[in-house]
C-alpha atoms as a printed R data frame, in Angstrom:
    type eleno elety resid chain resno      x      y       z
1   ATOM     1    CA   UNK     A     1 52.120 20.133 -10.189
2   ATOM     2    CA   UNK     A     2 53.911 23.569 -10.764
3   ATOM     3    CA   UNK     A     3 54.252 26.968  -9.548
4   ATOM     4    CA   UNK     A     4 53.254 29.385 -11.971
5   ATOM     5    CA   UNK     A     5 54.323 32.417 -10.127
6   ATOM     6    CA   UNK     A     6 52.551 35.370  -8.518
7   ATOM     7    CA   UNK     A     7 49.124 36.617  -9.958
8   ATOM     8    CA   UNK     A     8 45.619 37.510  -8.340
9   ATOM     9    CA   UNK     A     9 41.840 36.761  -8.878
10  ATOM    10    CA   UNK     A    10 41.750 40.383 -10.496
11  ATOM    11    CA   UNK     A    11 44.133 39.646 -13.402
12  ATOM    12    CA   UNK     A    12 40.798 38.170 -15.128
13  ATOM    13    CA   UNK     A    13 38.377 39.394 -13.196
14  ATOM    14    CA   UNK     A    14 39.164 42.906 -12.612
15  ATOM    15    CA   UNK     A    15 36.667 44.356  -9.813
16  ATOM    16    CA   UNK     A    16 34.118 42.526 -11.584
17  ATOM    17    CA   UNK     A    17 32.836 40.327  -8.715
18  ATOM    18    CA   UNK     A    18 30.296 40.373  -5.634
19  ATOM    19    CA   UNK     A    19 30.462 38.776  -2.317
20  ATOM    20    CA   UNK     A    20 27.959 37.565   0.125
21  ATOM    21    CA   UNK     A    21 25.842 41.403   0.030
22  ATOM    22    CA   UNK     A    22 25.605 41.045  -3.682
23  ATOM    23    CA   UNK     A    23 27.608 44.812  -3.034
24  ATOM    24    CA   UNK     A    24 29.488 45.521  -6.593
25  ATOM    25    CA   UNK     A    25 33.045 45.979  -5.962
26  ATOM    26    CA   UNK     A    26 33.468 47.948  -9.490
27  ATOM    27    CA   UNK     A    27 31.722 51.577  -8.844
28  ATOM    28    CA   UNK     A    28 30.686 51.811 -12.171
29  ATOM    29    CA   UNK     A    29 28.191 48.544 -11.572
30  ATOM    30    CA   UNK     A    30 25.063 49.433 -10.116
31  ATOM    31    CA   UNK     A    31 24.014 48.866  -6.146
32  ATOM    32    CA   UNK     A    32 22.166 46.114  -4.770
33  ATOM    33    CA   UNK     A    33 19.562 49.608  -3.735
34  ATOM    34    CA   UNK     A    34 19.188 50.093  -7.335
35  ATOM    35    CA   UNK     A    35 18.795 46.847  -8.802
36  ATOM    36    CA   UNK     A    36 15.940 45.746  -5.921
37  ATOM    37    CA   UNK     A    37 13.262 47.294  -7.438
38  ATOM    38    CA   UNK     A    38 14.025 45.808 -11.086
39  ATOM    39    CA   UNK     A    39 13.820 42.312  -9.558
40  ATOM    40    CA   UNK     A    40 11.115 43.203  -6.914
41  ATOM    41    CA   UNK     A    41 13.500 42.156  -3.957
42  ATOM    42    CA   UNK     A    42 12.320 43.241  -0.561
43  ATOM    43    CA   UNK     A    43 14.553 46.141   0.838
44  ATOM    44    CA   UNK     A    44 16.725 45.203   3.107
45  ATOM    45    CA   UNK     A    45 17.049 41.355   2.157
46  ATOM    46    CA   UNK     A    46 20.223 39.950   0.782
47  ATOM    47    CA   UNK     A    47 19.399 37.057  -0.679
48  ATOM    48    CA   UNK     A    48 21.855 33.892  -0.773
49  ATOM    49    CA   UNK     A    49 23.373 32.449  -4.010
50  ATOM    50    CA   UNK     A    50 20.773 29.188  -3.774
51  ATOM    51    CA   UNK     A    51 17.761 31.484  -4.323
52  ATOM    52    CA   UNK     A    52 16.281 32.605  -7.669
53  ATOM    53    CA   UNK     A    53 16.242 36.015  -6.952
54  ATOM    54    CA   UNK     A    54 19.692 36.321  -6.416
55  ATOM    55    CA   UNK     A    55 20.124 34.396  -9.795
56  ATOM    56    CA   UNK     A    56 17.794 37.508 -11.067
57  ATOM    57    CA   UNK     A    57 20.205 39.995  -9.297
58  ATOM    58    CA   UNK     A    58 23.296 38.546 -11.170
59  ATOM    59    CA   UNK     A    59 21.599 38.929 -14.457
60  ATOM    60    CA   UNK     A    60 21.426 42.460 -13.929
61  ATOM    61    CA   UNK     A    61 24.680 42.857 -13.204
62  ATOM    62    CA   UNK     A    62 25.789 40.817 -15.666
63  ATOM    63    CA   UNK     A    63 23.622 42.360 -18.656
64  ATOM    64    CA   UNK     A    64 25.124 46.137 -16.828
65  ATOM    65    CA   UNK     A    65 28.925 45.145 -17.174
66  ATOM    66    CA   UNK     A    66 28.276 44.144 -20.745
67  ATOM    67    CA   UNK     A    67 26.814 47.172 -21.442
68  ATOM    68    CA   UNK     A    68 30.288 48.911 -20.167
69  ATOM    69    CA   UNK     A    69 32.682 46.760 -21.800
70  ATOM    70    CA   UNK     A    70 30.989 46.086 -25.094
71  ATOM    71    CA   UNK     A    71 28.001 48.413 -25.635
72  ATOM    72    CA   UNK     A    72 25.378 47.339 -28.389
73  ATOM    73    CA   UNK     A    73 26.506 43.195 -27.564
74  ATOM    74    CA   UNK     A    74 23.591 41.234 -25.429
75  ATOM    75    CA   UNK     A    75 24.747 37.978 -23.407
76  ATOM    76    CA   UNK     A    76 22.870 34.938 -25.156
77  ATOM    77    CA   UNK     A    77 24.334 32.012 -22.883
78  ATOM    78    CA   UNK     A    78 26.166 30.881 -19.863
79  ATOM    79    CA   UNK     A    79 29.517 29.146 -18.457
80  ATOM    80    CA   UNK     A    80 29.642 28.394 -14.631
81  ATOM    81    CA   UNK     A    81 33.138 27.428 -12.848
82  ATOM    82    CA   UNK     A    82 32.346 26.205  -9.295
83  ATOM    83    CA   UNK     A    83 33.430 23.687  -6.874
84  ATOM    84    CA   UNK     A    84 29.712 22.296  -5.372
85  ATOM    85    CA   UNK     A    85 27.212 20.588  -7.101
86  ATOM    86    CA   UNK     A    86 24.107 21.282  -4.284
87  ATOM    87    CA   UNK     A    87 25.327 25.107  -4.281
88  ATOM    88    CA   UNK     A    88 26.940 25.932  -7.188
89  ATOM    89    CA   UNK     A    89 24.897 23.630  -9.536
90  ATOM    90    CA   UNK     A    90 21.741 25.316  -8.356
91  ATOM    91    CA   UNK     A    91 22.979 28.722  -8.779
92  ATOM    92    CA   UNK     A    92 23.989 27.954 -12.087
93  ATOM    93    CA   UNK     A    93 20.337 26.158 -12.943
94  ATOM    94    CA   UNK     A    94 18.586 29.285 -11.598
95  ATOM    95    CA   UNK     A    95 20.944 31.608 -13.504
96  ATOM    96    CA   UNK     A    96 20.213 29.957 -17.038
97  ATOM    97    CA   UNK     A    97 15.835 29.900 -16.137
98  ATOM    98    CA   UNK     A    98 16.600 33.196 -15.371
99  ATOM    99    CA   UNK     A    99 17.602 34.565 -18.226
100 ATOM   100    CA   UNK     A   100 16.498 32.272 -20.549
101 ATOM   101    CA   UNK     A   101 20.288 31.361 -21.542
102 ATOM   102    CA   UNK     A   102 21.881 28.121 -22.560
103 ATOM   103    CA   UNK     A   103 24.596 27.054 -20.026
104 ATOM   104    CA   UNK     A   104 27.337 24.878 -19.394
105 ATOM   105    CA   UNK     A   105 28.926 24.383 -15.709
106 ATOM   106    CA   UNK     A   106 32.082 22.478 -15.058
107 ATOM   107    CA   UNK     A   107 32.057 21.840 -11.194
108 ATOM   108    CA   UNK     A   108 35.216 20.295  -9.730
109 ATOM   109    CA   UNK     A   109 36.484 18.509  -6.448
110 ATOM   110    CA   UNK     A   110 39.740 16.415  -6.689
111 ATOM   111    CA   UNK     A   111 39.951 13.034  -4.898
112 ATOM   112    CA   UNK     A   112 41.877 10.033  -5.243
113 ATOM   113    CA   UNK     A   113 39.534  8.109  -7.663
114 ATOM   114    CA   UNK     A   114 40.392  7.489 -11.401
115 ATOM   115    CA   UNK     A   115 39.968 10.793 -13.242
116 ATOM   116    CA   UNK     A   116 36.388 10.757 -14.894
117 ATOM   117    CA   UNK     A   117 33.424 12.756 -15.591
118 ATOM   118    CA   UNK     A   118 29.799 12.999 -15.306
119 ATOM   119    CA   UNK     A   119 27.195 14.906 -17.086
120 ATOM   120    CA   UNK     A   120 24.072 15.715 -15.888
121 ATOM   121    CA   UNK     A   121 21.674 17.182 -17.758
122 ATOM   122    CA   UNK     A   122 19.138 19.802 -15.599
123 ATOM   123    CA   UNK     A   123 15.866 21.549 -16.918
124 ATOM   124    CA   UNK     A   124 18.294 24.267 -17.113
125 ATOM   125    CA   UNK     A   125 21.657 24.070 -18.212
126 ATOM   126    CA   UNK     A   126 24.114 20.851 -18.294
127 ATOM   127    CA   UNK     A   127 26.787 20.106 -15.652
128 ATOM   128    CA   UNK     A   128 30.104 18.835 -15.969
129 ATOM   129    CA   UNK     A   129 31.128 17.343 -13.266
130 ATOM   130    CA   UNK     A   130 34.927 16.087 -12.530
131 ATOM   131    CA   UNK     A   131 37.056 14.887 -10.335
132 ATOM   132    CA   UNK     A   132 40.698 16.898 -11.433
133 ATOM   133    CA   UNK     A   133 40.830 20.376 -11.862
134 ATOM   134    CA   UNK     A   134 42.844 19.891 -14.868
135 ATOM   135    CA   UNK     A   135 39.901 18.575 -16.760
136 ATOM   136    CA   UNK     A   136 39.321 22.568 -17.539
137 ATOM   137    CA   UNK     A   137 40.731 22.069 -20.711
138 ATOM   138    CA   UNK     A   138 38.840 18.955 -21.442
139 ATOM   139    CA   UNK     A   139 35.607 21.553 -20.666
140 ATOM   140    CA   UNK     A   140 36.338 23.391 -22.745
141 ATOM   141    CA   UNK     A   141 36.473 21.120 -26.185
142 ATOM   142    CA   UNK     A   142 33.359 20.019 -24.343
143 ATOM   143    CA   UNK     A   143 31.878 23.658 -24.942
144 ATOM   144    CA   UNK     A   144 33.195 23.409 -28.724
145 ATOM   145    CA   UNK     A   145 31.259 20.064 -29.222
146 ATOM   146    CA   UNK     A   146 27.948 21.170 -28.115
147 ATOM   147    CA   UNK     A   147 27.931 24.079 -30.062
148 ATOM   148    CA   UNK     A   148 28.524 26.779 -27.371
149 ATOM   149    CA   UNK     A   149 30.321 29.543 -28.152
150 ATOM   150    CA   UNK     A   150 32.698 31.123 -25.387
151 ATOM   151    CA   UNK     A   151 32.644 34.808 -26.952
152 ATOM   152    CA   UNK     A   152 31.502 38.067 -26.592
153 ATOM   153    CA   UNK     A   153 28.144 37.088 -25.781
154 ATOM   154    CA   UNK     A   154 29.148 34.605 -23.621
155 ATOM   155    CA   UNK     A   155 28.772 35.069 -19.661
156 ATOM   156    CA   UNK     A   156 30.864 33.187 -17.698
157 ATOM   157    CA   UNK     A   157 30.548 32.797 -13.538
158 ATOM   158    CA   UNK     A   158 33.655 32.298 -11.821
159 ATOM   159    CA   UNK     A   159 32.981 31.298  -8.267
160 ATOM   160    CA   UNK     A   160 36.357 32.348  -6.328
161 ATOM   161    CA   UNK     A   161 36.013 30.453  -2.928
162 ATOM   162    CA   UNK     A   162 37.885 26.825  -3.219
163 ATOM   163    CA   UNK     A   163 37.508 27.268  -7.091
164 ATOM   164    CA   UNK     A   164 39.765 30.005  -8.102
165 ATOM   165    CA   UNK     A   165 41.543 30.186  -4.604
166 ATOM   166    CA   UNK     A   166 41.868 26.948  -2.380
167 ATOM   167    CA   UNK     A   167 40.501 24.377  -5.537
168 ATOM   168    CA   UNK     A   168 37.978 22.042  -3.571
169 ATOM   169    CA   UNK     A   169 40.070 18.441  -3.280
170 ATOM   170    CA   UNK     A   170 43.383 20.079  -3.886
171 ATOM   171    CA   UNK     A   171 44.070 22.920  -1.423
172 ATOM   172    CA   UNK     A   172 40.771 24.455  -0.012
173 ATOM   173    CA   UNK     A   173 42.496 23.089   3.340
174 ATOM   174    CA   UNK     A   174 44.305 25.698   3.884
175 ATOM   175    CA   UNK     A   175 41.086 28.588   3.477
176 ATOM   176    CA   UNK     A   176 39.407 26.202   6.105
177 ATOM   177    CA   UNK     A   177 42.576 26.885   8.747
178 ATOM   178    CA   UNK     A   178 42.707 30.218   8.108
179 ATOM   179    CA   UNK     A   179 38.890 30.395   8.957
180 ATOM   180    CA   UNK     A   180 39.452 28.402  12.272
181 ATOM   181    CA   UNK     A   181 42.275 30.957  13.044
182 ATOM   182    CA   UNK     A   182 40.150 33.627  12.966
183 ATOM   183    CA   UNK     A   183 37.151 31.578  15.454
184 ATOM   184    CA   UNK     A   184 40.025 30.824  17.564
185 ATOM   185    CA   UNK     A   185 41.457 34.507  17.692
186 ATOM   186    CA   UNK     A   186 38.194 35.958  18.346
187 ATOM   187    CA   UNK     A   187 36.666 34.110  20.899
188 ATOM   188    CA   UNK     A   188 40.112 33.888  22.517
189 ATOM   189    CA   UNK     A   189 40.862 37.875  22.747
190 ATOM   190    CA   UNK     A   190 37.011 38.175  24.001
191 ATOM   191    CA   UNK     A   191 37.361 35.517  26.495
192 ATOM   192    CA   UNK     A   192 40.538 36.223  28.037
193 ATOM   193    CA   UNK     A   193 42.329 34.597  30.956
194 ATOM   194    CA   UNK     A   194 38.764 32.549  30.636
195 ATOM   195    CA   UNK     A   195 40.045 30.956  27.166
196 ATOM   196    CA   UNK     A   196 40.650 27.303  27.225
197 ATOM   197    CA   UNK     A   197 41.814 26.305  23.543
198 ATOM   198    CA   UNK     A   198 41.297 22.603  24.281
199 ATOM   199    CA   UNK     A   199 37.522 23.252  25.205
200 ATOM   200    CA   UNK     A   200 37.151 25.237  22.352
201 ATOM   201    CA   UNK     A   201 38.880 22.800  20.268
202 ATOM   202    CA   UNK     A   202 36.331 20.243  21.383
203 ATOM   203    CA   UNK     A   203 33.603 22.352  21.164
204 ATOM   204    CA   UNK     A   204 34.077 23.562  17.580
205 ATOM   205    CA   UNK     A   205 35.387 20.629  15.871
206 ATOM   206    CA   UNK     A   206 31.916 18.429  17.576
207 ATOM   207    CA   UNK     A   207 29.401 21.436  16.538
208 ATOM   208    CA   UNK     A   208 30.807 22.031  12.736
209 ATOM   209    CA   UNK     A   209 29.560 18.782  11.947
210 ATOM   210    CA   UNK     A   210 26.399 18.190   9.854
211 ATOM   211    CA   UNK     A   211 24.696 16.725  12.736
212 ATOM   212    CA   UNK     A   212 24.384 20.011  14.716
213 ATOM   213    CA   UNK     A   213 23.133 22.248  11.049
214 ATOM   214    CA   UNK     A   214 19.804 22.412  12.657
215 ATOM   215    CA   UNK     A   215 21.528 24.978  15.445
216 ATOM   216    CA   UNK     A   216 24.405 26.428  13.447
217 ATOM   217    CA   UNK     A   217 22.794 26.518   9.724
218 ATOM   218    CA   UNK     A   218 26.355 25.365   8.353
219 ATOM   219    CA   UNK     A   219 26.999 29.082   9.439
220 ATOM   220    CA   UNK     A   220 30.487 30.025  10.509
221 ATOM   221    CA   UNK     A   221 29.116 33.014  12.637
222 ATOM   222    CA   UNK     A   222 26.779 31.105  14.774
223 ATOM   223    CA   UNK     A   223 29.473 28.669  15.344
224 ATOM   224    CA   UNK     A   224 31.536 30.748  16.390
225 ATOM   225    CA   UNK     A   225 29.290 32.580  18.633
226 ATOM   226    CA   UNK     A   226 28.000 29.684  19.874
227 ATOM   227    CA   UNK     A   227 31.948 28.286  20.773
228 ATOM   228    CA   UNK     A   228 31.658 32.434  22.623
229 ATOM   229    CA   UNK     A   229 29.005 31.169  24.471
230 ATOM   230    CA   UNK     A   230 30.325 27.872  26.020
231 ATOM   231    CA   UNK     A   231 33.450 29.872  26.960
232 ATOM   232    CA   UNK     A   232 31.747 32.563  28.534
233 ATOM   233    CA   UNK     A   233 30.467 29.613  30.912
234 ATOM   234    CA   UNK     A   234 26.217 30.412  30.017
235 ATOM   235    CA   UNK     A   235 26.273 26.839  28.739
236 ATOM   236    CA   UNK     A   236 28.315 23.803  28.991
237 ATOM   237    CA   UNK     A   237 29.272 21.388  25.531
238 ATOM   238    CA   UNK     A   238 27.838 18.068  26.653
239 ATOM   239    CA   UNK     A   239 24.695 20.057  28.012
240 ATOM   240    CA   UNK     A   240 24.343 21.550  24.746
241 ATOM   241    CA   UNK     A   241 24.840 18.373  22.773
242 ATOM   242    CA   UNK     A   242 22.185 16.724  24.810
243 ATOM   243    CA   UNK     A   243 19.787 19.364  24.376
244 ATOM   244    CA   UNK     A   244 20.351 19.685  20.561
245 ATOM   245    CA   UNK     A   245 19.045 15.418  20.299
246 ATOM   246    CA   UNK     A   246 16.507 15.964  22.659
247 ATOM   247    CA   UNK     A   247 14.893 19.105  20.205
248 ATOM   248    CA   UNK     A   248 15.100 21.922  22.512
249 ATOM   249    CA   UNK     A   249 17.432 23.449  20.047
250 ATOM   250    CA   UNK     A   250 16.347 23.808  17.312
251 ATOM   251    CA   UNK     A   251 17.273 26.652  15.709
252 ATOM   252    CA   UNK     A   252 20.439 29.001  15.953
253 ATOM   253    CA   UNK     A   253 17.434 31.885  16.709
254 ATOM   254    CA   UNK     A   254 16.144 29.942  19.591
255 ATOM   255    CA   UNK     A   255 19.401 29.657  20.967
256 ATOM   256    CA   UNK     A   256 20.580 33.098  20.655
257 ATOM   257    CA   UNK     A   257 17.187 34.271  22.001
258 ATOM   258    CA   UNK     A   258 17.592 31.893  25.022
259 ATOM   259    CA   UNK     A   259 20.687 33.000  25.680
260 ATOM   260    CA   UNK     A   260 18.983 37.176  25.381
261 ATOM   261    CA   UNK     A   261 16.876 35.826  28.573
262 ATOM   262    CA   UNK     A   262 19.705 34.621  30.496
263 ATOM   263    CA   UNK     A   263 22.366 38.367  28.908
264 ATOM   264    CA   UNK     A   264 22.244 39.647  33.224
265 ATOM   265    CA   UNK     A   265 24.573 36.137  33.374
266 ATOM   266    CA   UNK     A   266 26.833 36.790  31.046
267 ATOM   267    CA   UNK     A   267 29.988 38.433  32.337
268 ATOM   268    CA   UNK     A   268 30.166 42.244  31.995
269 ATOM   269    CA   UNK     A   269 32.568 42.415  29.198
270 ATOM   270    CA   UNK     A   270 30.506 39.747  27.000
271 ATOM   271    CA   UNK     A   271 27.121 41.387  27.321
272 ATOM   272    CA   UNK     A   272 28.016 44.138  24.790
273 ATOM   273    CA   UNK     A   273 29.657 41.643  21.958
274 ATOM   274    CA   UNK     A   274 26.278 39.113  22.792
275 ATOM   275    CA   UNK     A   275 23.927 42.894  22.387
276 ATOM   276    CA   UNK     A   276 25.739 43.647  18.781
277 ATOM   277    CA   UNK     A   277 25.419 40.517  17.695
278 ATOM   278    CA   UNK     A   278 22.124 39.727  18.984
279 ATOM   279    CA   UNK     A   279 21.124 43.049  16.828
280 ATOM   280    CA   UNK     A   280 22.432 42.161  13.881
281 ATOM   281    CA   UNK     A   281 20.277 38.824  13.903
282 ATOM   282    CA   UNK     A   282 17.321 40.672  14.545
283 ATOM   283    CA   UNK     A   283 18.308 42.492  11.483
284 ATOM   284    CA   UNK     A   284 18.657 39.313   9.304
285 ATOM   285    CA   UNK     A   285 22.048 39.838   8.822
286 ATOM   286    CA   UNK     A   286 23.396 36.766   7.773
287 ATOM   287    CA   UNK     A   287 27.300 37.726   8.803
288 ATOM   288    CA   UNK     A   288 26.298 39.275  12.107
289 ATOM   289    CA   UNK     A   289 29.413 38.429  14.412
290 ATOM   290    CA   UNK     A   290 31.349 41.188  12.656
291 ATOM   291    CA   UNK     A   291 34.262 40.782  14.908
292 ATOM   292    CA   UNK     A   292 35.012 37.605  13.551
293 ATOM   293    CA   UNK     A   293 35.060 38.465   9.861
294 ATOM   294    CA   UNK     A   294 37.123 41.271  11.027
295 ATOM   295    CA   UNK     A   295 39.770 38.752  11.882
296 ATOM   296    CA   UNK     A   296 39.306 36.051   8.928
297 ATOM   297    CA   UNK     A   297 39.934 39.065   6.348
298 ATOM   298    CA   UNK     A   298 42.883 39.421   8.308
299 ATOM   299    CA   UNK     A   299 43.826 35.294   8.535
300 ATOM   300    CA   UNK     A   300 43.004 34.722   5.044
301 ATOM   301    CA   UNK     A   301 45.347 37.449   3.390
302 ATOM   302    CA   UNK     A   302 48.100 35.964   5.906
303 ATOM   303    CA   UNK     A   303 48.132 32.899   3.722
304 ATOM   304    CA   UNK     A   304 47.858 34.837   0.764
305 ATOM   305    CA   UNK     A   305 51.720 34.464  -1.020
306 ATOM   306    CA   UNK     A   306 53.268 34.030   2.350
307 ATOM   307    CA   UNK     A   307 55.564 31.703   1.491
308 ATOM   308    CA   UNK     A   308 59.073 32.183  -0.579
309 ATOM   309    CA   UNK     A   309 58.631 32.020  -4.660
310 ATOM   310    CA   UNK     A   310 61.430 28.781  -4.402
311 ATOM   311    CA   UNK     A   311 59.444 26.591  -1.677
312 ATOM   312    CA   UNK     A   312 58.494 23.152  -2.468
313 ATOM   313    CA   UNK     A   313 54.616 22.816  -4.235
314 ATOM   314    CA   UNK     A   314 53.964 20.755  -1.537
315 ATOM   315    CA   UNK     A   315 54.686 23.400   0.577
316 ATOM   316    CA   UNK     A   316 52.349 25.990  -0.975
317 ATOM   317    CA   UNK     A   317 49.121 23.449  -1.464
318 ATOM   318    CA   UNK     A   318 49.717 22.687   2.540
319 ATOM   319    CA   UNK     A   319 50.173 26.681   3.552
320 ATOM   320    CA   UNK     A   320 48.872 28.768   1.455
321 ATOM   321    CA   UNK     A   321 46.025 29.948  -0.415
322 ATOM   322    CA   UNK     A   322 47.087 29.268  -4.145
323 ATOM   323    CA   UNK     A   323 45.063 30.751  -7.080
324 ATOM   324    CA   UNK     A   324 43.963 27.685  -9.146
325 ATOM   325    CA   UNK     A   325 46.890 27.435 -12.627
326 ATOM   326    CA   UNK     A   326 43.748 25.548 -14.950
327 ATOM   327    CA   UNK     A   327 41.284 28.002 -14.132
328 ATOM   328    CA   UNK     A   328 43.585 31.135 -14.444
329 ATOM   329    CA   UNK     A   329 44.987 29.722 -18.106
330 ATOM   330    CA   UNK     A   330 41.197 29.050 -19.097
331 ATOM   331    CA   UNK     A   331 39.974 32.305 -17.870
332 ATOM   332    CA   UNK     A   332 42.883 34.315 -19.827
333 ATOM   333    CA   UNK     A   333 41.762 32.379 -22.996
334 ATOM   334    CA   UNK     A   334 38.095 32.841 -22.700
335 ATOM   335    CA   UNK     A   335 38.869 36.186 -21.942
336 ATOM   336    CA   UNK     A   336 40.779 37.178 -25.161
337 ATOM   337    CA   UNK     A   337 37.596 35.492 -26.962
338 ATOM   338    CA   UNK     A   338 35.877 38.336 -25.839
339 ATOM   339    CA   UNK     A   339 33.547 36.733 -23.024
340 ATOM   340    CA   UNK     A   340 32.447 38.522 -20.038
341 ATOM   341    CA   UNK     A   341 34.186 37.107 -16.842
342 ATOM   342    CA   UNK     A   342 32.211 37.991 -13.644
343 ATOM   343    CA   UNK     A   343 33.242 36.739 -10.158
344 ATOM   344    CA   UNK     A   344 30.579 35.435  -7.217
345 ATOM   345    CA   UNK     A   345 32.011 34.407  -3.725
346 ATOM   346    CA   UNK     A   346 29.661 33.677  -0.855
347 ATOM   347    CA   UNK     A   347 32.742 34.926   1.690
348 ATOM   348    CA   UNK     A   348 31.399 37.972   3.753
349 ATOM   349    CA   UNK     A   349 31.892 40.964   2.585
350 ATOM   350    CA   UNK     A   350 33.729 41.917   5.865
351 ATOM   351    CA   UNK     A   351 35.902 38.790   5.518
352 ATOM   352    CA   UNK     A   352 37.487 39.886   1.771
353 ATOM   353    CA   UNK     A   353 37.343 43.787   1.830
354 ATOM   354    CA   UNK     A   354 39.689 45.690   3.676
355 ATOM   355    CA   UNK     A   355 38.002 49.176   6.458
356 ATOM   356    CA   UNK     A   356 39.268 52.311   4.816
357 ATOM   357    CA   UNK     A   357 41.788 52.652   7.817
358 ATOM   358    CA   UNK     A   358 43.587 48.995   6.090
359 ATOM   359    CA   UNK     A   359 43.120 50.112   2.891
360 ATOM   360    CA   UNK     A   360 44.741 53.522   3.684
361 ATOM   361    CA   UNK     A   361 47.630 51.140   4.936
362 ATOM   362    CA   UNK     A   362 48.147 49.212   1.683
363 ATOM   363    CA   UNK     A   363 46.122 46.007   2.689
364 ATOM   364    CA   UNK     A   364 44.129 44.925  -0.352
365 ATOM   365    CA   UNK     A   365 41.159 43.006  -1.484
366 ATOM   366    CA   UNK     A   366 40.995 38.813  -1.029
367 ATOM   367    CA   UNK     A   367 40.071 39.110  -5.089
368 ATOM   368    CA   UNK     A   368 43.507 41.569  -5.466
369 ATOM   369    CA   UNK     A   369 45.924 40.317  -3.134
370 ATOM   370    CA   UNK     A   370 49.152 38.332  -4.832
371 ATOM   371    CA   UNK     A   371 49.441 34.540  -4.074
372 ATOM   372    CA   UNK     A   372 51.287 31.901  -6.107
373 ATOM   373    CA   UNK     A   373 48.916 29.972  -8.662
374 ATOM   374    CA   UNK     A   374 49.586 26.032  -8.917
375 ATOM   375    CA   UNK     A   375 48.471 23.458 -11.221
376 ATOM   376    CA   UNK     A   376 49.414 21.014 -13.795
């Protein structure tokens, strides 16, 4: 493994990309408000990457930045970089029924096993599925032998959490700390003198297992409300546990609601945070403990080239958030081919985008800010 120096997500991808409220960071792209009625999306919903109308959403964008960069040339087929074969192999499946495209997805998580592949051939589309990120290259003779062109009317998906930042297997480790940071820097300036780390320690590391998705959803912001919540003293862990195999809980909405009937117990300075974020769930916002985001915009871009350009490659896949070498090379390659590279992340928007007030301070975009890429 090497350090390839400083770069960012935006040296291929420009502004090109959307996170989790399918919000255009390029102004020249068109808003979720305009493209809803074109897909007949309800207003108001944002819909997750899993679901076929967000695979219709992308299309439109995707068709739209064409249009900009090489007017008169329509996108005919599909290459998908991800990290997940549930989520990103069903994003990719929906993307190619979509549009009717071809499509190709290499998704990658490095373990210790022999380097090999898989293929897996869907209704839509054909996944590639390894085991070393360094198999990009591998990929893409794989595109060459089935006949799939990566030009100018090629699309190709690059999602950017643990696959162009923090590869899955290799150093996605380190966007996982940074997200615990930010739980444990939230509910520790709300709390107070009240904040007991080791609690909380205990009480998020039991509850972000897959045992307890039925009350959190795998959803960082219920977590870490609920963690809020045990602090505050409304409910205790093992109480909570008990409850959850018993099937009183069973549902982060039941729980927040239950916890809306008990708000006069709450102390003072908690009611507020529990009213906005009760609010925002009412709303079906799917990111609704803003405070939180807030604060893992803030951890994430601390591990963002923090480290000095001569440290140790160990150093940087253990502390930092490095921007995948493989995918970076490929991307630049692709790119001068003349396809369209388009990034998706499922990170909040509030977790990647800095308030005008940081902005007007220098602090930049997850997708712009400098970190050291590594590979082989």
């Amino acid at each position: 493994m090497k350090n390839y120096g400083r770069c960012s997500v935006s040296d291929f991808l420009g502004d090109y990309i959307v996170y989790r409220n399918l919000v255009p960071v390029d102004p020249n792209l068109p808003s979720l408000d305009e493209l809803g009625p074109r897909v007949d999306l309800t207003p108001g919903m944002i819909p997750r990457k899993i679901e076929p109308i967000h695979s219709r959403v992308m299309i439109e964008l995707l068709t739209h930045a064409r249009t900009i960069d090489a007017p008169g040339v329509s996108l005919e087929r599909l290459v998908y970089l991800g990290d997940t074969r549930s989520s990103d192999g069903t994003c990719f499946s929906n993307l190619c029924h979509a549009a009717d495209w071809p499509g190709l997805a290499f998704i990658c998580a490095e373990n210790k096993e022999a380097a090999g592949v898989e293929i897996q051939k869907l209704d839509a589309g054909t996944l590639y599925l390894a085991n070393r990120w360094s198999m990009l290259s591998d990929f893409d003779a794989y595109c060459v032998d089935q006949d799939l062109a990566i030009d100018e009317r090629t699309a190709v998906i690059v999602d950017v959490d643990k696959t162009a930042l923090g590869a899955r297997g290799r150093n996605d480790q380190v966007i996982n700390r940074a997200r615990l940071e930010a739980v444990r820097l939230t509910v520790g300036d709300l709390l107070g003198e009240r904040f007991d780390e080791a609690a909380f320690e205990a009480a998020y590391d039991t509850l972000n297992q897959s045992a307890f998705h039925g009350l959190t959803a795998d959803n960082q912001d219920y977590l870490a409300y609920i963690c809020l919540m045990l602090g505050s003293g409304l409910y205790e862990l093992e109480a909570l546990i008990t409850e959850v195999q018993a099937g009183k809980w069973m549902s982060f909405q039941q729980f927040i609601d239950g916890v809306e009937a008990r708000a006069a117990e709450l102390p003072a300075d908690l009611r507020g945070i529990h009213a906005q974020i009760y609010a925002n769930v009412r709303r079906g916002d799917p990111t609704p403990f803003k405070a939180f985001r807030y604060n893992e915009y803030r951890t994430t871009l601390a591990h963002m080239g923090s480290l000095p350009d001569g440290v140790a490659v160990e150093a940087l896949l253990r502390d930092e958030i490095v921007l995948t070498q493989e995918l970076r090379q490929i991307a630049l390659k692709w790119q001068a081919q003349g396809a369209l590279l388009f990034g998706l992340s499922d990170k909040p928007d509030e977790a990647s985008l800095p308030s005008a007030e940081q902005a007007a301070q220098g602090m930049l975009p997850v997708h712009r800010a400098r970190t050291h890429a590594v590979g082989t």
